[in-house]
N, C-alpha and C positions, 0 to 999 in steps of 0.2 A: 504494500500500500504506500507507493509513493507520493510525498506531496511537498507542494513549493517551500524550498526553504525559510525565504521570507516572513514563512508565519513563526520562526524562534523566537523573532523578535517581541512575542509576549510571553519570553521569561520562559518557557519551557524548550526541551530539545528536541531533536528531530524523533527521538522515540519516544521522548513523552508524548510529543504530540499523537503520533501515531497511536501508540498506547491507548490514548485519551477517544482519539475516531472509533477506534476499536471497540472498547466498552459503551461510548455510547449507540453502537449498532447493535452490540449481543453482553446482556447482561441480567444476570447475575451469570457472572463466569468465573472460572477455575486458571490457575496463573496459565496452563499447559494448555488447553484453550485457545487461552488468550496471547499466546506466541505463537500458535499456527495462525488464527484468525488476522494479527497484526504482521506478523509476518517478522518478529523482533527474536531472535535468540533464544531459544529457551535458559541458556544460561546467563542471559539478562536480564529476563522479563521479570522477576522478583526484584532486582534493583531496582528497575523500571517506576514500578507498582510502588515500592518502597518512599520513593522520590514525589510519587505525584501526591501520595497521602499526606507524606511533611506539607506540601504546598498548599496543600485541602482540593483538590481536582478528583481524588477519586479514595471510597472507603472500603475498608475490608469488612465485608456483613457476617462471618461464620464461616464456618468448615471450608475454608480456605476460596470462597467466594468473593468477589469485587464488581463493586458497581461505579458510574461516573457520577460526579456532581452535575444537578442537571445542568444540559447547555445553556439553559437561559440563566442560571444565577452567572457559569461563568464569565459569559460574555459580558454581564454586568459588572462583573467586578473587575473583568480587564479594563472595562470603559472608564470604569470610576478610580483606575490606577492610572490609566494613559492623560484623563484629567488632569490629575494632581500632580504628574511628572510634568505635564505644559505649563500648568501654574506654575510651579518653582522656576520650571526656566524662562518664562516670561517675566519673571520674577529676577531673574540672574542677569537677560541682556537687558533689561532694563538697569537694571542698577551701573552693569557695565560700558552702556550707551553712551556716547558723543555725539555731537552733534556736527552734523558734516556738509560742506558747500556745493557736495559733486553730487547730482542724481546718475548716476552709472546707469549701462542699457546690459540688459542679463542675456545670453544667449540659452534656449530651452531644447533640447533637442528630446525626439520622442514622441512619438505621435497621441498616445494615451496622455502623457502628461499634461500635452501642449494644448489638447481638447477640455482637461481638464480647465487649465489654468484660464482658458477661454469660457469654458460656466461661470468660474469663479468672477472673471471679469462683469459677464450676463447678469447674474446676481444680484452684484453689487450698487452697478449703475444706479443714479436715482434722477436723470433727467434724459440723456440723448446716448443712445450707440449710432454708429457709424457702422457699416461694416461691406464687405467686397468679397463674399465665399465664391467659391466653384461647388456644385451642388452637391458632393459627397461631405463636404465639413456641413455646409450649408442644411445636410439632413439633420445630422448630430445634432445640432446645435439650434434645431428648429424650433424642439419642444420649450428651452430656454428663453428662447428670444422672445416668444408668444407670451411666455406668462411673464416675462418685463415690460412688455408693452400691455397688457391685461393692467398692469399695475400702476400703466401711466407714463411710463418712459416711451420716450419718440425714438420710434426705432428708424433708418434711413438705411436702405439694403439695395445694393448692386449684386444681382445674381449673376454669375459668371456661368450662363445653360438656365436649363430649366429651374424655374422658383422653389422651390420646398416653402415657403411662405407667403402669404397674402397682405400686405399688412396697407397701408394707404400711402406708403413711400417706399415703394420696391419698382427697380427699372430693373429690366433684362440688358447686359452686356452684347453689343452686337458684335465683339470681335473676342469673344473667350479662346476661343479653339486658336484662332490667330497668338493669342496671348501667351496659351499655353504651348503652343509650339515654340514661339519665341525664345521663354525663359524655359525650354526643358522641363516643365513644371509647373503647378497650379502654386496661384497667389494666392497668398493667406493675409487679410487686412481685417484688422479690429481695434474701434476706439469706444472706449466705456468715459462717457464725459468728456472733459475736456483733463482727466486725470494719469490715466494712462492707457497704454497701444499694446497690441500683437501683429507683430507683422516677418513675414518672412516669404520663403519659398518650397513648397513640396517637393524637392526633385525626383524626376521621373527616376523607379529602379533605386533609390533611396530615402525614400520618405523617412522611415523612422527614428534617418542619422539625419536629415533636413534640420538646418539650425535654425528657430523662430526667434524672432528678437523680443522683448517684453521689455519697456521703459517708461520711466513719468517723468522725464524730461517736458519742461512743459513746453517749449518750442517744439522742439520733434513731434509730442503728441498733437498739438495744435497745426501747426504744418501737415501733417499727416493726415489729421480729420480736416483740413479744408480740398488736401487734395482728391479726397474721396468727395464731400461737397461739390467741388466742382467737376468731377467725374458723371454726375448728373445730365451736364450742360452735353457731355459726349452723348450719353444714352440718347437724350431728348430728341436733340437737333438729327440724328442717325435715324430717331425714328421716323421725324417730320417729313425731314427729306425725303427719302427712300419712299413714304406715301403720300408724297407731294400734297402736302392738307395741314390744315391751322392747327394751332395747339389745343387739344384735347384739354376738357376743366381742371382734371388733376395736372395736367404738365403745366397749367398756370399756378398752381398750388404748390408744385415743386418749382417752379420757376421764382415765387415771391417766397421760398425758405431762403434759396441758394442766396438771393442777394439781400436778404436781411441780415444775414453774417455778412457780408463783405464789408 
């Protein structure tokens, strides 16, 4: 029963953890058992057992019987350790903290993180995103964007392809496929406020090692949310053109956002 190492990080080891899967799938068990079923040593599995009981994760009920603590107390009481470990160190760079003149630009690399660190952005906002997906981030990140706009925030969306969102400020990119030929790769643009960006590039055949920038520079962010603002002005006028015809109600509605920032 193999499983991602990652999870030692709550203080148990790779066989405890196993251990611990184990008993809570078949128990009351017997240590002999419980080495075949976990797949741990039989000349460990008493260590094992030994270890997890000091910790309180799992008790010996009789005639050489083990059961787990249930999973739901455990997980609470990781949550309520992982708590108190943030506090003290929120509590440590705080007290360690100076104060510094440079907003630095973080490079993110990672495709899961980088989506991540984009909800987090989503979330947060509490007046305007800005944003310029190609429709695969664009999906991800659809359910996000909806319930920040739900909540009142001006959402302003360039789909690069087809929309995954409807929102009353969304143009379709008339040159995506151009775009991403161009840079080997889909652009990734997002501004939460005017506080800070995510921006980079997915390269084709390397996404996951793709470096995305995150900064609160507030020029950079500001520069960066206008040039999407006027990213607008390209959609619009591509659309007019091409069907030779006046501006549609919304394209005045988007036309009187664009130049109320200027």
């Amino acid at each position: 029963m193999g499983f991602p190492p990652n999870l030692t990080q709550f203080g148990l080891s790779q066989y405890e953890i196993n251990t611990y899967l184990a008993l809570v799938g078949h128990h009351p068990i017997n240590g002999s058992q419980l080495s075949r079923v976990s797949g741990i040593p039989r000349a460990r599995i008493y260590d094992v057992l030994r270890a997890l009981i000091n910790k309180g994760v799992a008790v010996e009920i009789g005639d050489g019987l083990y059961a787990p603590l249930p999973p739901e107390e455990l997980t609470k009481r990781l949550r309520n350790a992982f708590a108190r470990s943030m506090e003290k160190l929120e509590k440590k760079i705080a007290a360690a903290a100076q104060p510094s003149g440079y907003d630095y630009v973080w490079t993110i690399r990672g495709y899961e993180k980088i989506m991540d660190k984009a909800k987090e952005m989503i979330a947060g906002a509490e007046k305007e995103i800005h944003a310029r997906l190609y429709p695969g981030e664009g999906s991800i990140l659809a359910d996000d964007l909806t319930k920040a706009n739900h909540r009142g925030v001006a959402v302003h969306y360039i789909s690069m392809g087809p929309s995954p969102v409807s929102f009353d400020m969304v143009v379709t990119h008339p040159e995506s496929e151009k775009v991403e030929d161009g840079y080997n790769g889909r652009t990734f643009d997002l501004v939460a406020d005017t506080n800070e960006l995510l921006v980079g590039l997915f390269e084709r055949d390397n996404i996951d090692q793709s470096p995305v920038n995150w900064a609160k520079n507030h020029w950079f962010v500001v520069t960066t949310r206008d040039s999407l603002r006027h990213d607008f002005y390209h959609c619009m006028l591509d659309s007019i053109i091409k069907a030779d015809r006046r501006p549609k109600t919304k394209e005045h509605v988007l036309y009187r956002y664009i130049q109320k920032g200027i």
